[in-house]
Steps between C-alpha positions, in 0.01 A plus 500: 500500500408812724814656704579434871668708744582396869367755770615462870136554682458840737416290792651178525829533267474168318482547154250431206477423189259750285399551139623850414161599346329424810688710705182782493268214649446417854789235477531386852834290683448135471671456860281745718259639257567852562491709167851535336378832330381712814658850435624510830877544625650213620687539804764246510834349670827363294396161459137646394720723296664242303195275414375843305852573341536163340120539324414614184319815656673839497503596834541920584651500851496736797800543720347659778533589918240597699672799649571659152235759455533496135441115503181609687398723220562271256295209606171629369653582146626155479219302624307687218756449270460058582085590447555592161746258411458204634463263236844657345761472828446436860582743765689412776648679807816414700569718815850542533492483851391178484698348220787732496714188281251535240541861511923486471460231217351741253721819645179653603684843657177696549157413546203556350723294212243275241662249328365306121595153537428302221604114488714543826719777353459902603391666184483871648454679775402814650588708818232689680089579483301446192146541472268219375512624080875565565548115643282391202651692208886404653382123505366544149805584391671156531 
């Protein structure tokens, strides 16, 4: 029987149920039909948050604000970074502005921090800007 994973879709958050082989397809969300495997960061809120966390998806996070210039410089890096990856993890940004609980949970004390949360639990993490091969050889890593 082939394996199954549960990914959280990019737009509408409800989850799905995928064979892990097909991941490199065009798989698309059964709910809203959006593709689940779009290599774009996912902008998202704490109850977004948590319907990603509790997936099977390894999910690379950005705590971010938008007056942090090196935030600002990191954006492109990471966006490329979710291109090249994004049938391995899903990208996701939370502005610490904006969620600033989420941000005191995981003792985020400076920003950029990215955060590898596999299976709910913080696996690493790393303080300040990365470029796009740095993000990718870091994830690889774990």
């Amino acid at each position: 029987m082939a394996e199954k994973m549960i990914v959280a879709c990019p737009s509408c958050h409800k989850k799905n149920r995928i064979v892990v082989d097909k991941r490199n397809e065009n798989a698309v969300c059964g709910h809203c039909r959006s593709l689940l495997f779009s290599g774009k960061i996912i902008v998202i809120n704490s109850d977004e948050f948590r319907a990603h966390q509790s997936a099977d998806m390894p999910l690379i996070v950005d705590f971010w604000a938008s007056w942090c210039g090196p935030c600002q410089q990191y954006g492109p890096h990471f966006e490329q970074a979710a291109t090249n990856m994004r049938y391995d993890a899903q990208f996701l940004k939370i502005s610490t502005e904006k969620e600033p609980h989420l941000a005191q949970q995981y003792a985020v004390r400076s920003i950029p921090t990215t955060l590898f949360v596999k299976n709910g639990q913080e696996v690493a993490r790393q303080a300040g800007v990365m470029s796009a091969s740095q993000i990718q050889q870091w994830v690889a890593r774990y």
